[in-house]
C-alpha positions in Angstrom: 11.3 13.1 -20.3 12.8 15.3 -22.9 11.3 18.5 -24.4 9.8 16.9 -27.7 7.8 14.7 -25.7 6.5 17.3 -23.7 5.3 19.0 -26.4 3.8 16.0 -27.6 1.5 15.6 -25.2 0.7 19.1 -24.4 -0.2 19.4 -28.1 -2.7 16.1 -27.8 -4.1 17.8 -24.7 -4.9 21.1 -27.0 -6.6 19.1 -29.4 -8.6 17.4 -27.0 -10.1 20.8 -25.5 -10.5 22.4 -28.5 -13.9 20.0 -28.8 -15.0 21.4 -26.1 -14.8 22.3 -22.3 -17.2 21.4 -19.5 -18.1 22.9 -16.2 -17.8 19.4 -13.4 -19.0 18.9 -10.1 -16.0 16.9 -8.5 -16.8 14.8 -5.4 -15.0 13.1 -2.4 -15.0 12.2 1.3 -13.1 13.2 3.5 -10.0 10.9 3.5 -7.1 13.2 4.4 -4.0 13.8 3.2 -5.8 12.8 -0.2 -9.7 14.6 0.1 -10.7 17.2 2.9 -11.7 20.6 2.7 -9.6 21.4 5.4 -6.3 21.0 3.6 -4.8 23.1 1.4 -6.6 23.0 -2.1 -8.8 20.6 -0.3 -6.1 17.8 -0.4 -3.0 16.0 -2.9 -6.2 13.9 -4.8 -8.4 17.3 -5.2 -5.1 19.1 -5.5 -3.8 17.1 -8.6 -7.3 16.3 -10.4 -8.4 19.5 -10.5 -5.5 21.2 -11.6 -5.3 18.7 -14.1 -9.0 19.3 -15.6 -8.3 22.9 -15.6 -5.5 22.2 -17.5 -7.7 20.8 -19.7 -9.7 23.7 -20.1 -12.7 22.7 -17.8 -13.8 24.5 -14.5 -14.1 22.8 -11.9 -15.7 22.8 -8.1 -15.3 20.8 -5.2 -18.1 19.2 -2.7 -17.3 16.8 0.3 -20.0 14.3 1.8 -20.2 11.1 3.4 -18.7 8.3 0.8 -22.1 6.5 0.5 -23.6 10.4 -0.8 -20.4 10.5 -3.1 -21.9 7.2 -5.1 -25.0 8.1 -5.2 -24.8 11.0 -6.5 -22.7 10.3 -9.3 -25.2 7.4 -10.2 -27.6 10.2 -9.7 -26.3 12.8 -11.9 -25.8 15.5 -9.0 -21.5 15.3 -9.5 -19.8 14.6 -12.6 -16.2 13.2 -11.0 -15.7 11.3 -8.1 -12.4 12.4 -7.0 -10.3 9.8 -5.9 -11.8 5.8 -6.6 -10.5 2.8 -6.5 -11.2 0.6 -9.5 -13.8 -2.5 -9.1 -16.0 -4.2 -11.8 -19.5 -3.1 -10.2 -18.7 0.6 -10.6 -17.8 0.6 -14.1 -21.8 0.1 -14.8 -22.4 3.9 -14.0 -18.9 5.3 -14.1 -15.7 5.4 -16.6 -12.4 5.2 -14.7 -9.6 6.7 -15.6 -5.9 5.6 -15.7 -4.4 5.6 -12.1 -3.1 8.8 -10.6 -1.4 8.2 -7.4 -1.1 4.6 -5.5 -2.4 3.9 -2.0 -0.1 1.3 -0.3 -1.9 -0.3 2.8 0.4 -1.0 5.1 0.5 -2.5 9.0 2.1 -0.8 11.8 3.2 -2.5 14.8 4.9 -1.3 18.1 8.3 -0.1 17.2 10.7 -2.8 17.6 8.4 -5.6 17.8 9.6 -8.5 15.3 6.4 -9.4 12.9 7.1 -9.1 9.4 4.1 -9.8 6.7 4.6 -13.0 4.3 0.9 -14.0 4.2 -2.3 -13.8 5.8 -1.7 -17.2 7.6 1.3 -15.3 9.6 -1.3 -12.8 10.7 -3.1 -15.4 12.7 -1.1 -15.1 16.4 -1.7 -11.1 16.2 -4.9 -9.1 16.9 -5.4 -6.5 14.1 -7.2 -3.0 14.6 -9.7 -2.3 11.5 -11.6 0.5 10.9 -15.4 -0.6 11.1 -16.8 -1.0 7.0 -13.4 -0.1 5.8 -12.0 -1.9 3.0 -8.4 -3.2 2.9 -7.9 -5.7 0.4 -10.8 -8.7 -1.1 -7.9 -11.6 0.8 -7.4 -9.7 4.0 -11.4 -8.5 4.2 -12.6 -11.8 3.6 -10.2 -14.0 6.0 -12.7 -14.3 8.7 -9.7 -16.3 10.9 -8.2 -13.8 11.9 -8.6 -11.6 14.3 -9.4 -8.4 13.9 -10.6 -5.3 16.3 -13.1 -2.8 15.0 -12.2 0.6 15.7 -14.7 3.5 14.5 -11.5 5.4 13.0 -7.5 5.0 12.3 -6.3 7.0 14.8 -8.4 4.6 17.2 -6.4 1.7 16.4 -3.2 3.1 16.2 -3.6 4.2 20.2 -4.7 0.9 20.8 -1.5 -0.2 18.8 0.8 2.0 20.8 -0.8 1.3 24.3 -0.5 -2.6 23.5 -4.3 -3.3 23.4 -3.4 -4.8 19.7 -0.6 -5.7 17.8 -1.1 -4.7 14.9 -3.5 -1.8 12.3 -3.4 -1.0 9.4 -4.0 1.8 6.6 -2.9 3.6 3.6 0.9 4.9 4.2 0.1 8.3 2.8 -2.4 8.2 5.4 -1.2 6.9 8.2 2.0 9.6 7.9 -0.4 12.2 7.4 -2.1 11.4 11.0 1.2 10.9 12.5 2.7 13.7 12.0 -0.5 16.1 13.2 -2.8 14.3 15.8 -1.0 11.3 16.7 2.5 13.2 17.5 2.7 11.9 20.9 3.1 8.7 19.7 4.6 8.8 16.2 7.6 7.3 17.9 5.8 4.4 19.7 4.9 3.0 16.4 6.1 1.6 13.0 5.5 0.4 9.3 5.7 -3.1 8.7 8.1 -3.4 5.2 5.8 -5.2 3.1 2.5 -3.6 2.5 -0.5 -6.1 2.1 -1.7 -4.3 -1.4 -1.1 -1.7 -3.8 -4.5 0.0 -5.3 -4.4 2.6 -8.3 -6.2 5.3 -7.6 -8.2 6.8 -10.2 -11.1 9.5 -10.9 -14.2 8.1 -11.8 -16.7 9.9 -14.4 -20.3 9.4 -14.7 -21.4 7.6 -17.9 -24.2 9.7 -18.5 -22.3 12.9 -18.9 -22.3 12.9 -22.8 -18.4 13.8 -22.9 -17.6 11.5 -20.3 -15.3 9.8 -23.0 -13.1 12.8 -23.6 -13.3 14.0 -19.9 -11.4 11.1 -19.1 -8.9 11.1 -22.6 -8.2 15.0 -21.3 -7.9 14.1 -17.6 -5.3 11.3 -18.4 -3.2 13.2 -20.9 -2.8 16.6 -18.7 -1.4 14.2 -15.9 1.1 12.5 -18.7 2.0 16.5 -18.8 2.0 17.0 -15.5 4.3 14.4 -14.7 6.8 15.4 -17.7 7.0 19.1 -16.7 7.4 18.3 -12.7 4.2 20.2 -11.8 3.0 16.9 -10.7 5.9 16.3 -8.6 5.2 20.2 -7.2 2.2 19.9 -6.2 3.2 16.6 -3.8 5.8 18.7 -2.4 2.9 21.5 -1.9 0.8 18.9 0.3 3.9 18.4 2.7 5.0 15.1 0.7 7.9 13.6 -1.2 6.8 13.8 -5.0 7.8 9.8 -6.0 4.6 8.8 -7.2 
């Protein structure tokens, strides 16, 4: 992106917090390498969003609970921002969402080598799957009650059941999946692989409590700091920061 446009959009964000600024209560679980207070800057999601509200000339803290907590207290009024959200219909009743900020791509692992490619949930049916108990995939895959799936209690779970052969397949976000590899599942990041074709792509977004009376402009400031973000490569930093590749 050239200069001009860069200034552009560092001069909307100016004239956005000249209105005013705001003190928010961000929220998340913890769902690393994205949300977890034992990361770096708390994680890539907490990482981005905040430096992007600051940016915007609002403070900001950071408080991690159970992802039920997280809802309820936005709905409540206790947090101002959840964090990292994917978009659905139901939430837009309490929250405003804004545009997309990074992509989660849920992808399946099987045992490296094995031959099972995805084309459809009706290919999944000669495999046992490893799911995460309550987790939530994809609306097709969560509802397709033929197949069969395993519930684990957490990722990791599955995937040594995938690399022992109890299953042949799991599943999970990509980001996450590598993040886990690469620290507590070591000994068998070799053992296992991504399938090519991932079963769904989801934005992910912050989402703002519609009782906040500037909940409007949090958002309008939120979106146009990462439009700078991305044009002046501190987005693309800040990925490299968290031990990642920066091609979001």
């Amino acid at each position: 992106m050239n200069s001009s446009r860069i200034f552009i959009l560092l001069l909307a964000l100016l004239q956005c917090t000249a209105v005013a600024a705001e003190h928010l209560r961000l929220a998340g679980d913890s769902w690393p390498p994205f949300t977890d207070q034992r990361l770096p800057s708390n994680g890539l999601a907490v990482d981005l969003v905040s430096t992007a509200l600051q940016r915007a000339g609002h403070s900001t803290e950071y408080v991690e609970v159970p992802w039920a907590r997280v809802l309820r207290g936005l709905q409540q009024g206790d947090y101002d921002v959840i964090v990292a959200a994917w978009y659905s219909a139901e939430r837009t009743r309490y929250g405003l969402f804004s545009e997309p900020y990074l992509v989660n791509r849920i992808r399946f692992l099987r045992r490296t080598g094995m031959p099972i490619e995805y084309d459809g949930l009706d290919g999944l049916l000669p495999f046992s799957i490893a799911v995460v108990r309550g987790y939530s995939y994809d609306s097709a895959f969560d509802a397709a009650d033929q197949l069969t799936k395993v519930p684990v209690l957490e990722f990791v779970m599955g995937a040594r059941m995938l690399a022992a052969g109890r299953v042949q397949l799991t599943l999970e976000d990509e980001l996450v999946a590598r993040h886990h590899l690469n620290r507590d599942l070591r000994e068998i990041r070799d053992a296992v692989e991504f399938v090519d074709t991932p079963l769904s792509e989801n934005g992910l977004h912050i989402l703002v409590r519609r009782s906040h009376p500037l909940h409007q402009q949090i958002v309008r400031d939120f979106n146009l700091a990462i439009q700078a973000m991305r044009a002046d490569d501190s987005y693309r930093r800040i990925y490299q920061r968290h031990g990642l590749d920066g091609s979001e």
